[in-house]
LOVEX-502451 format. One record per residue: residue number from 1; x, y, z negated of N, C-alpha, C in turn; residue in one letter. Coordinates in nm, 4 decimals. Last residue first. Example, Ala and Ser with C-alpha at 12.3 -4.5 7.8 and 13.67 -1.06 7.14 Angstrom:
2
(2 (1.2850 -0.2250 -0.7080) (1.3670 -0.1060 -0.7140) (1.2900 0.0030 -0.7870) s)
(1 (1.3190 -0.5690 -0.7800) (1.2300 -0.4500 -0.7800) (1.3200 -0.3300 -0.7800) a)
***
This chain:
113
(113 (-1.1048 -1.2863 -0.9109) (-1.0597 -1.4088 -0.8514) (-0.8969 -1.3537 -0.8027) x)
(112 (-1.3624 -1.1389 -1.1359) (-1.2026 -1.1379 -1.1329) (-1.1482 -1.2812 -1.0083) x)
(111 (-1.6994 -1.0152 -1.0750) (-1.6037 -1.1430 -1.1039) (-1.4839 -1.1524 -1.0214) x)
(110 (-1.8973 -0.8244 -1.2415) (-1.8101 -0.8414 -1.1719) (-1.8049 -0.9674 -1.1969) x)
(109 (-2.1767 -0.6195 -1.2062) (-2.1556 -0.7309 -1.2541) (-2.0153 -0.8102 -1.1572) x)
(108 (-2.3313 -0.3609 -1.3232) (-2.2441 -0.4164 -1.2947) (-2.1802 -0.5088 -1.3073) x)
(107 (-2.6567 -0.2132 -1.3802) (-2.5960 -0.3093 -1.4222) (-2.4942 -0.3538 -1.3487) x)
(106 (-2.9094 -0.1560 -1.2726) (-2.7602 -0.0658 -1.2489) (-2.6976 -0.0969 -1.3336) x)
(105 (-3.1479 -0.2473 -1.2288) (-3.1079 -0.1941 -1.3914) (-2.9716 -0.0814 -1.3497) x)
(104 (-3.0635 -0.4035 -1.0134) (-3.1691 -0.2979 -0.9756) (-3.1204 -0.2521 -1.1012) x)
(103 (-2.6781 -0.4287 -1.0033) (-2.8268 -0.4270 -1.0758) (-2.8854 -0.3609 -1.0286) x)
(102 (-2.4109 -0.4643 -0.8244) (-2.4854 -0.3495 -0.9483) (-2.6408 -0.4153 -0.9176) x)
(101 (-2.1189 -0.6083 -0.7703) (-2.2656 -0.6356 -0.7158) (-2.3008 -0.5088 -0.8670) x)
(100 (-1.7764 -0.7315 -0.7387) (-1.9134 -0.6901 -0.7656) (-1.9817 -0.6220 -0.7205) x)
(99 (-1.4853 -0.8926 -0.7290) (-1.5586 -0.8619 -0.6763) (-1.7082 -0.8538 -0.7513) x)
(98 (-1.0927 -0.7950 -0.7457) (-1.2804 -0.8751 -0.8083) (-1.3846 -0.8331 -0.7091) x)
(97 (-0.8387 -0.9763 -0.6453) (-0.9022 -0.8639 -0.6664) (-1.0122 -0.9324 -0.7558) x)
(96 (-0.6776 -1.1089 -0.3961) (-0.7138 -1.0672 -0.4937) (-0.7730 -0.9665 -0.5347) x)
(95 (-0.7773 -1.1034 -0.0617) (-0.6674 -1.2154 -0.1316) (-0.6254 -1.1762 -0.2793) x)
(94 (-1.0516 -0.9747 -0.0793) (-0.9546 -0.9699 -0.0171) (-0.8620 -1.0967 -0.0863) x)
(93 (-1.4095 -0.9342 0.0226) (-1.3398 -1.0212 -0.0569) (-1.1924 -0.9911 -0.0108) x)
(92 (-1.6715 -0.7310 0.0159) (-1.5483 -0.7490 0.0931) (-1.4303 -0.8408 -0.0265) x)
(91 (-2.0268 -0.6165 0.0061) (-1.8978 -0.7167 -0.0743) (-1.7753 -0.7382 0.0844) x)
(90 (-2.2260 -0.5184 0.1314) (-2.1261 -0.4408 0.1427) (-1.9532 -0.5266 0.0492) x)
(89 (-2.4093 -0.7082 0.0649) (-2.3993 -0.6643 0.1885) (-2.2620 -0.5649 0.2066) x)
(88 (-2.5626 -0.7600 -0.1310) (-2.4195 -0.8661 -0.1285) (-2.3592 -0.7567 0.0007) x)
(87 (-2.6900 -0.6295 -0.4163) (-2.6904 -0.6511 -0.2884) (-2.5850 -0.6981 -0.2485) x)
(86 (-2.9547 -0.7119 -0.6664) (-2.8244 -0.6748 -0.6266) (-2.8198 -0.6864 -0.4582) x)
(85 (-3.2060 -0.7633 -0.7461) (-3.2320 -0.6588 -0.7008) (-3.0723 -0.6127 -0.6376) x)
(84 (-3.2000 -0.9857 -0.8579) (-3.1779 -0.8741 -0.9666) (-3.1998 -0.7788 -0.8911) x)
(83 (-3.1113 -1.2018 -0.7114) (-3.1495 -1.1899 -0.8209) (-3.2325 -1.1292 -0.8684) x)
(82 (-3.1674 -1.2481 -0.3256) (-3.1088 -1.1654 -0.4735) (-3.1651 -1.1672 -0.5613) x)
(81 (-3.0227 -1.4709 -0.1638) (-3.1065 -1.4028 -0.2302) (-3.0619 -1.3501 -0.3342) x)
(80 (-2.7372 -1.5178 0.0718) (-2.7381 -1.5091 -0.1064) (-2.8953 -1.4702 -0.0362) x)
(79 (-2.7253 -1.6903 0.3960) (-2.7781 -1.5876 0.3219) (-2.7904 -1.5782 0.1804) x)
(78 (-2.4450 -1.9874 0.3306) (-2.6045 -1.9149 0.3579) (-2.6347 -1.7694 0.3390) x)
(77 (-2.1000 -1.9386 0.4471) (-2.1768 -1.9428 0.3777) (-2.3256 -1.9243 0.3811) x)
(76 (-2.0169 -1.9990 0.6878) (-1.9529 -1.9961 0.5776) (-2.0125 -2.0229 0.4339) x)
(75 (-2.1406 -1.8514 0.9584) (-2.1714 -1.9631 0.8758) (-2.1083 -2.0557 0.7446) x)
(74 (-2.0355 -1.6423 1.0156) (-1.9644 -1.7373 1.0762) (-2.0038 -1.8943 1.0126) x)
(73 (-2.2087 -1.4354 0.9018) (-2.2596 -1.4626 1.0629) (-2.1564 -1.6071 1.0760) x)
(72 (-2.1328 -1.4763 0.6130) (-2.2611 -1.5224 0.6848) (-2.2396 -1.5426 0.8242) x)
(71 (-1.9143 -1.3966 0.6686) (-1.9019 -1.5513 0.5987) (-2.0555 -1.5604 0.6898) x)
(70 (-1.9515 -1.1446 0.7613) (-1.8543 -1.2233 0.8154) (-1.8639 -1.3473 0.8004) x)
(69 (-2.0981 -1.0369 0.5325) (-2.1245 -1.0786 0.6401) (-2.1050 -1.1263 0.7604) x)
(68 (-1.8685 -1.0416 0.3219) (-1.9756 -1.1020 0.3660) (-2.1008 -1.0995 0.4432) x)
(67 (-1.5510 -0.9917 0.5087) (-1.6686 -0.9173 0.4400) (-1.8032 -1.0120 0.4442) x)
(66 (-1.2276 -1.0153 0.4222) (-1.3576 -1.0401 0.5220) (-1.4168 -0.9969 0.4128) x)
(65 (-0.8509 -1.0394 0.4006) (-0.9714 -1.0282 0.3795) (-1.0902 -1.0250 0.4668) x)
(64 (-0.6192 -1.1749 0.5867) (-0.6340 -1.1368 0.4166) (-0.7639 -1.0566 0.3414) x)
(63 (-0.6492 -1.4620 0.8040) (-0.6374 -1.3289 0.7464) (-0.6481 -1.2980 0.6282) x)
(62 (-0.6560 -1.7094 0.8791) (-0.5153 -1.6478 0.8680) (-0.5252 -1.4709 0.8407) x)
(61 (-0.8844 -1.9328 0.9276) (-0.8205 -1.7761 1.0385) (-0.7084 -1.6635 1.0280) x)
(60 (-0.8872 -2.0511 0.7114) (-0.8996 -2.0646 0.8270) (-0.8390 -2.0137 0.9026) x)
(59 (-0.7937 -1.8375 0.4373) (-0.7518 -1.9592 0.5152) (-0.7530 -2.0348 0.6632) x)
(58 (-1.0068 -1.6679 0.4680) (-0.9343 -1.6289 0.4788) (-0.7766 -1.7371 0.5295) x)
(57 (-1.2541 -1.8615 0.4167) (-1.2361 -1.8329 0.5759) (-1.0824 -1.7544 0.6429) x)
(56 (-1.1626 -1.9707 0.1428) (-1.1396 -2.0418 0.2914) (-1.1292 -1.9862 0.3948) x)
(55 (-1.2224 -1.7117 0.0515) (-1.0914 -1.7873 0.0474) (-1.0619 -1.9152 0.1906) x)
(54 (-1.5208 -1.6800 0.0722) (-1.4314 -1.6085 0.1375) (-1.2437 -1.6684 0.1634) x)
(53 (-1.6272 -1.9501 -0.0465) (-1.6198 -1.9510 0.0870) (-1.5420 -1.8207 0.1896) x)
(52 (-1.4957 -1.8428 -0.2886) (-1.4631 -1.9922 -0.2593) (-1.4850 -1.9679 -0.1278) x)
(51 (-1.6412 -1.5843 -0.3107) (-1.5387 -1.6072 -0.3300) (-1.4810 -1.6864 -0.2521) x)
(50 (-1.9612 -1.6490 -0.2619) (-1.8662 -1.5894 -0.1906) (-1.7003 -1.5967 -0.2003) x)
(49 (-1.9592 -1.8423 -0.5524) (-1.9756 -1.8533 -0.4115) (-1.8712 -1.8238 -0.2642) x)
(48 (-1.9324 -1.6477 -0.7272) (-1.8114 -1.7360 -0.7320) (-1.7847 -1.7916 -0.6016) x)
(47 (-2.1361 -1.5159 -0.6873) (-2.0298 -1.4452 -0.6319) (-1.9370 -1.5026 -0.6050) x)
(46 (-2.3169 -1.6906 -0.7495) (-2.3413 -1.6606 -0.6368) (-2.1680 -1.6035 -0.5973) x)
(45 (-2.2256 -1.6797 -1.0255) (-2.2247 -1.8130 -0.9656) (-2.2888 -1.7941 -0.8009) x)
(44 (-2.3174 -1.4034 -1.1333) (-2.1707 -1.4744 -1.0909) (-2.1726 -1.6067 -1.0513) x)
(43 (-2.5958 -1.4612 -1.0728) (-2.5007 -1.3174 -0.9648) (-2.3738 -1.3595 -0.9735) x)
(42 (-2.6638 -1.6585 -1.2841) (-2.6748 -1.6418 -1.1659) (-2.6094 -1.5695 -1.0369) x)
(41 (-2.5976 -1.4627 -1.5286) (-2.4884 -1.6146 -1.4824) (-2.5687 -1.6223 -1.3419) x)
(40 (-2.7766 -1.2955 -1.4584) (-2.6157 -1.2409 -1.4970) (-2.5512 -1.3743 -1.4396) x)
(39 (-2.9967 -1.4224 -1.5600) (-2.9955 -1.3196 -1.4233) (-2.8525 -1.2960 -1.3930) x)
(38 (-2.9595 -1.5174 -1.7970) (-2.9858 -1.6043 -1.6982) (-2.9485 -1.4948 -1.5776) x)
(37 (-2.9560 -1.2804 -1.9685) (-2.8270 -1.3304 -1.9577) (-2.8359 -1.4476 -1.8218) x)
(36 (-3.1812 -1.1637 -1.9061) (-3.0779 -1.0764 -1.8538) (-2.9531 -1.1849 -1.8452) x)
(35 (-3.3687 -1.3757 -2.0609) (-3.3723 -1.3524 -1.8480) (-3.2353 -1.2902 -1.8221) x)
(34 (-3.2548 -1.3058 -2.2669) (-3.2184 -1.4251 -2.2462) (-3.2718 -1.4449 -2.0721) x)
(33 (-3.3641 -1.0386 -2.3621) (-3.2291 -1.0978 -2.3294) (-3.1768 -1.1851 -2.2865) x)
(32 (-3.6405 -1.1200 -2.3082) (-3.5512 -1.0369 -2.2028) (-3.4435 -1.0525 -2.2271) x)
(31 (-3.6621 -1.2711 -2.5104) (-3.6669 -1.3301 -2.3629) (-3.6698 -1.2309 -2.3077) x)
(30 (-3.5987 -1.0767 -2.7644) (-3.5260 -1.2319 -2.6966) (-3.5481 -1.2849 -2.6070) x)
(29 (-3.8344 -0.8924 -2.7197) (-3.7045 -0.8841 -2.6886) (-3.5656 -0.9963 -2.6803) x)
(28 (-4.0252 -1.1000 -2.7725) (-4.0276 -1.0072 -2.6824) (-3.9108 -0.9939 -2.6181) x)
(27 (-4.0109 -1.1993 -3.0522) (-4.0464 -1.3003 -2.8953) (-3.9959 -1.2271 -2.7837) x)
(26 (-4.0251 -0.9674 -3.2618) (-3.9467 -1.0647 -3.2195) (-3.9112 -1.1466 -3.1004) x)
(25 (-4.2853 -0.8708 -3.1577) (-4.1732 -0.7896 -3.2025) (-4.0679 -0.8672 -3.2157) x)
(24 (-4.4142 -1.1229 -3.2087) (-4.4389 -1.0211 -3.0940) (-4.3062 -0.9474 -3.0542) x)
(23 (-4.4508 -1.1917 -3.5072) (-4.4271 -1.2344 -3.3567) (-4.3863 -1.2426 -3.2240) x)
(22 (-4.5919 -0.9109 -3.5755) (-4.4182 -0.9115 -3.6072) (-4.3317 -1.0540 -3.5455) x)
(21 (-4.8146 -0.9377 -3.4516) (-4.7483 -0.8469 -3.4230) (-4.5982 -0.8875 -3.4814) x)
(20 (-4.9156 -1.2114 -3.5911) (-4.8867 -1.1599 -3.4015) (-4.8071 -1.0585 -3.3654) x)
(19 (-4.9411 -1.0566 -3.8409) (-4.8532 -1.1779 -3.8267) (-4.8051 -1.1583 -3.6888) x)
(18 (-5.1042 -0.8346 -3.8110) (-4.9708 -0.8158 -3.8179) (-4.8753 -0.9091 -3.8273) x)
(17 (-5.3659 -1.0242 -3.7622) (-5.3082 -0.9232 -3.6131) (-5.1746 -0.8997 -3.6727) x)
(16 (-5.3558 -1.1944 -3.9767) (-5.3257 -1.2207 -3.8417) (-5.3198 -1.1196 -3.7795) x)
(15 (-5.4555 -0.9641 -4.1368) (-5.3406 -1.0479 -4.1945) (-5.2583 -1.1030 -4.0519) x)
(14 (-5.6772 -0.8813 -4.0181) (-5.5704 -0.7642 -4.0139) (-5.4567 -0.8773 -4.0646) x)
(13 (-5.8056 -1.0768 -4.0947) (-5.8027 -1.0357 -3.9390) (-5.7254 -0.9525 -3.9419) x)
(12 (-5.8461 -1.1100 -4.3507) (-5.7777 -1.1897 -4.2846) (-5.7412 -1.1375 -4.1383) x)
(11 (-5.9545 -0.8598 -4.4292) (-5.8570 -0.8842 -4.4626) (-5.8085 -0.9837 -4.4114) x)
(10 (-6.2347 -0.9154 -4.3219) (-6.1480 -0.7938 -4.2553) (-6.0077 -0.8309 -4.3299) x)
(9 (-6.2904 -1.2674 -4.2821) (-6.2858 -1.1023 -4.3848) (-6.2264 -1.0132 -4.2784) x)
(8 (-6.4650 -1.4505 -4.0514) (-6.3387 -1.4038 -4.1433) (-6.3788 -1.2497 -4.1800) x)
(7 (-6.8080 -1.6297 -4.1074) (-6.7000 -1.4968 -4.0461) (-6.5915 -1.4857 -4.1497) x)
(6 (-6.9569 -1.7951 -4.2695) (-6.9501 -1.8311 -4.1378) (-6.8691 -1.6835 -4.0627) x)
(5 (-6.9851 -1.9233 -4.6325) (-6.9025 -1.8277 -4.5505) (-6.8932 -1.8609 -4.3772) x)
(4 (-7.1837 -1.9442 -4.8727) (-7.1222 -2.0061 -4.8042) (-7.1012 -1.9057 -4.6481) x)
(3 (-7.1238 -1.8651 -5.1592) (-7.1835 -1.8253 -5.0894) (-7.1324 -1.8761 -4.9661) x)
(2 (-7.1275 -1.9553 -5.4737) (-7.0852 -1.9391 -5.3892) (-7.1754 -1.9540 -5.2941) x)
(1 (-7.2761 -1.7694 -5.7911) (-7.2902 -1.8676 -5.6894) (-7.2000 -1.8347 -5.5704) x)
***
């Protein structure tokens, strides 16, 4: 006779916990890669920022480099927030070059202008 059933087996419950788990083990590490790569295009689209508004000011005023906080105090540009834990504060843009920023991770993140 069948027996009519109101609890899962121990064999199903272990079936699902290692399903979740190899879930898991997958899910995980693709959305950290995929924050890291978001976090990344962010810092260069800030930097591109600085850039564009360093170029101008270098334009404006006829000099060959500034520092962002130059852009800032002259209103050039807004205060950046930071991503990642990077810091803008010591960036100096000149009439070529690159310019970058390091990661709370310590991660380096340039961009060639």
């Amino acid at each position: 006779m069948i027996k009519n059933r109101r609890a899962f087996s121990f064999f199903e419950v272990i079936l699902v916990i290692v399903i979740v788990g190899l879930l898991a083990a997958i899910f995980v590490p693709a959305t950290v890669k995929i924050r890291e790569d978001v976090c990344q295009s962010m810092i260069e689209k800030q930097l591109n920022a600085v850039i564009k508004a360093a170029q101008q000011y270098n334009a404006d005023k006829g000099t060959s480099s500034v520092d962002y906080k130059t852009l800032v105090d002259s209103k050039y540009i807004p205060k950046l927030e930071s991503v990642s834990g990077e810091s803008y504060d010591a960036l100096t843009i000149a009439s070529r070059g690159t310019a970058s920023v390091k990661t709370s991770m310590g991660k380096d993140i340039s961009v060639e202008y």
